[in-house]
C-alpha positions as CSV (number, residue, x, y, z in Angstrom):
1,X,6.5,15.2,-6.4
2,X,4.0,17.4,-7.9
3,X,5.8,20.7,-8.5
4,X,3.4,22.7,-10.1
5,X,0.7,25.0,-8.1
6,X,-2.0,25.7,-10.7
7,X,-6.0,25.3,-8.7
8,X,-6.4,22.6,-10.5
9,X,-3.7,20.7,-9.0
10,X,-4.3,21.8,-5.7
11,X,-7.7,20.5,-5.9
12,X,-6.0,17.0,-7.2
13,X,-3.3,17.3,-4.3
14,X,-6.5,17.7,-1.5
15,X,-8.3,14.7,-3.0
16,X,-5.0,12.7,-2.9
17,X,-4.7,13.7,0.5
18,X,-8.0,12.6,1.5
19,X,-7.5,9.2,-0.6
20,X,-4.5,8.5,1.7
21,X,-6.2,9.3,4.7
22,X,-8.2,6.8,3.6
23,X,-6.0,4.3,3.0
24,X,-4.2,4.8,6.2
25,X,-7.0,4.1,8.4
26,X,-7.2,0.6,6.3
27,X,-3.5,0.3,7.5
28,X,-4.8,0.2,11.1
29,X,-7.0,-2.5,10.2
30,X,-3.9,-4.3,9.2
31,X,-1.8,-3.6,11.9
32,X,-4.7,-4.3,14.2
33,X,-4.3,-7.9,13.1
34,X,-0.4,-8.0,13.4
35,X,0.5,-7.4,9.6
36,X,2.8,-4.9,8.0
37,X,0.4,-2.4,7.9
38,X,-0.6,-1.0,4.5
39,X,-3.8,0.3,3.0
40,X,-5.0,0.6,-0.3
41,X,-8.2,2.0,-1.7
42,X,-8.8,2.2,-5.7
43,X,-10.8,5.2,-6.8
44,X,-12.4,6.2,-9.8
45,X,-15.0,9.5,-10.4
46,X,-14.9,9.7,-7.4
47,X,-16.3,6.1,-6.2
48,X,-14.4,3.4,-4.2
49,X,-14.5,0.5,-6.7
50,X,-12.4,-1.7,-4.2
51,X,-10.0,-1.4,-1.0
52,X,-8.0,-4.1,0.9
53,X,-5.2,-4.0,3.2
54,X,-1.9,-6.6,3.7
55,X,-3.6,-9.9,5.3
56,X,-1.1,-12.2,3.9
57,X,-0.2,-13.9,7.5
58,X,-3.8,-14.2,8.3
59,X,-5.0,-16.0,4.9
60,X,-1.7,-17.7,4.3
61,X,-1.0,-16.0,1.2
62,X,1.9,-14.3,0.2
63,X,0.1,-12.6,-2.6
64,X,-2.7,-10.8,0.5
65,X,-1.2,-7.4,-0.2
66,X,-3.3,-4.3,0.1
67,X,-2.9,-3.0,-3.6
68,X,-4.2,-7.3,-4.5
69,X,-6.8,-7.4,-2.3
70,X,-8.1,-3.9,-3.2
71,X,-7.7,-4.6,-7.4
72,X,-9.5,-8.2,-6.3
73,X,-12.3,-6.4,-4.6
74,X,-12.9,-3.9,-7.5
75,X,-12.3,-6.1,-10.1
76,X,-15.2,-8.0,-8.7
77,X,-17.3,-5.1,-8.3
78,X,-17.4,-3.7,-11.5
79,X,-17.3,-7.2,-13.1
80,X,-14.3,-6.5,-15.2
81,X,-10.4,-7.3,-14.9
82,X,-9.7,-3.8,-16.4
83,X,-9.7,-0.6,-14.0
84,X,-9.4,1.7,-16.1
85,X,-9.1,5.0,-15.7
86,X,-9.0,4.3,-12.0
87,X,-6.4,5.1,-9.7
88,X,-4.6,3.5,-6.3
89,X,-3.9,5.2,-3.5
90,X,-1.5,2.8,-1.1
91,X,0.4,4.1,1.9
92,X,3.8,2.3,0.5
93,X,5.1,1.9,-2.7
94,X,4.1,-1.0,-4.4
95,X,6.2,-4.3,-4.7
96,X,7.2,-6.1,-8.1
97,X,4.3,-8.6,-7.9
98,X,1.7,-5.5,-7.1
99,X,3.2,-3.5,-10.0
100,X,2.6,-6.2,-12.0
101,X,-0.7,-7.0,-10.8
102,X,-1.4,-2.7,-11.3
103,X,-0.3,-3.2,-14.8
104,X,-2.3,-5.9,-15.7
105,X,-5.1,-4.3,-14.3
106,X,-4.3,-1.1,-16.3
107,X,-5.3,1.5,-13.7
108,X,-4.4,4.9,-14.9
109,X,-2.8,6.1,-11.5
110,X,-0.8,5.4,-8.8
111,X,-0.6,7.5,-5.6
112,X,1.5,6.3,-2.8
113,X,3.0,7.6,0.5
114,X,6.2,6.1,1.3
115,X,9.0,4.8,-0.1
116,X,9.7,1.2,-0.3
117,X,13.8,1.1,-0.7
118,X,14.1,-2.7,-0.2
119,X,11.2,-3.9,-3.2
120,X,9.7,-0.6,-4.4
121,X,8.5,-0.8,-8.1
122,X,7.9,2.7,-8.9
123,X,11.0,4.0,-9.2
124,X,12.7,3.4,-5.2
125,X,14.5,0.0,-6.2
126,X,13.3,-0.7,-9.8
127,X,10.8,1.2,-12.1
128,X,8.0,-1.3,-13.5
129,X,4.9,1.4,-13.3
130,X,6.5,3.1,-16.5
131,X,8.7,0.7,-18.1
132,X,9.4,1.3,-21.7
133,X,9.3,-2.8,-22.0
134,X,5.8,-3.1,-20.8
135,X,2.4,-2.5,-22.7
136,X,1.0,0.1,-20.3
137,X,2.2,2.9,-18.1
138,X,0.9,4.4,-15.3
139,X,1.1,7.8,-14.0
140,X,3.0,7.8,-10.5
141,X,2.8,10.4,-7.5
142,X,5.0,9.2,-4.6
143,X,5.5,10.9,-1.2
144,X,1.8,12.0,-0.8
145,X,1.7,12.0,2.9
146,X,5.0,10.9,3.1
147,X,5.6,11.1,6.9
148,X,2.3,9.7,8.0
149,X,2.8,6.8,5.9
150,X,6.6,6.1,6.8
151,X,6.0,6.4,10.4
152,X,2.8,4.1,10.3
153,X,5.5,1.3,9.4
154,X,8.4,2.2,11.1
155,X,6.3,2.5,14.1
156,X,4.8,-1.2,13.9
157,X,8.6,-2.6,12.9
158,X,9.6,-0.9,16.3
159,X,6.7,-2.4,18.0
160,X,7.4,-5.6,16.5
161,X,10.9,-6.1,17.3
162,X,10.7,-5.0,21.3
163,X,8.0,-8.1,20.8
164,X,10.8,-10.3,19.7
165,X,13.1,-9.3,21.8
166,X,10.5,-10.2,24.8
167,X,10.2,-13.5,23.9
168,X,13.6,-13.7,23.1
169,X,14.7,-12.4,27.4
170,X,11.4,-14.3,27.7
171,X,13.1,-17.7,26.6
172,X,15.9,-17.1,28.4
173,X,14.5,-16.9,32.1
174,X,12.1,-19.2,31.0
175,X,9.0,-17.1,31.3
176,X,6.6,-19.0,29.1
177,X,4.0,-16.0,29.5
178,X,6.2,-13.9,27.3
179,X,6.2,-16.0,24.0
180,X,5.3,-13.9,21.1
181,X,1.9,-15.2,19.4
């Protein structure tokens, strides 16, 4: 999404691409835990001020998102609700609630890899990161390793539903080794 080739946004693109990298190895934690995996890591100067990944099966809470836990974990570290001037980096565009959370938040930025075209909030399904309506805008720069990111889920949705459809065969011979945990 960033069209223009100046050094200076090379040099913005490279630390976007790092960012990312970093947020998809918190993905593996995720899907190392058997959830949706997603990363998120909130940056500012330079500094992680907080990073999180989706956990919401494992702490029963629908709201255990990356982008939540990661504005949770910097909130608390700087002491303040605000994040501004920070930006996000998460490997899928962020949901309604998340956007909401973002706005809230007011982080400057938000840098994500893929699209979300079932609940994305910057701009794949609705567009609440820059809504006229609302008191504060972020900047948004979608597709930042794109392909990484998008294959990272597709991958575990694959994985997941050859698991269902083992316990499914499983259920049906009555192999009771094969239920899906």
């Amino acid at each position: 999404m960033n069209s223009s080739n100046s050094p200076a946004d090379e040099t913005c693109v490279s630390e976007d691409e790092k960012w990312m990298r970093y947020a998809l190895k918190l993905a593996e934690k995720a899907q190392a835990i058997n959830e949706v995996p997603v990363g998120a890591v909130i940056v500012k100067e330079g500094r992680i001020l907080g990073e999180g990944f989706n956990s919401p099966i494992q702490d029963h809470d629908p709201s255990a998102h990356a982008e939540m836990n990661a504005i949770r974990m910097a909130a608390s570290n700087i002491q303040n609700y605000r994040l501004v001037d920070a930006s996000l980096y998460v490997t899928l565009e962020p949901c309604p609630m998340c956007a909401g959370a973002i706005i809230h938040a007011r982080l400057a930025r938000v840098v994500f890899g893929a699209s979300d075209y079932k609940t994305g909030a910057a701009g794949s399904v609705m567009q609440l990161l820059q809504s006229e309506k609302l008191n504060h805008k972020c900047v948004i720069n979608g597709g930042i390793l794109k392909a990484e990111c998008a294959e990272t889920i597709s991958a575990f949705f694959a994985w997941r539903r050859s698991q269902i459809k083992a316990a499914k065969a499983a259920a049906k011979i009555g192999d009771p080794t094969q239920a899906v945990k």
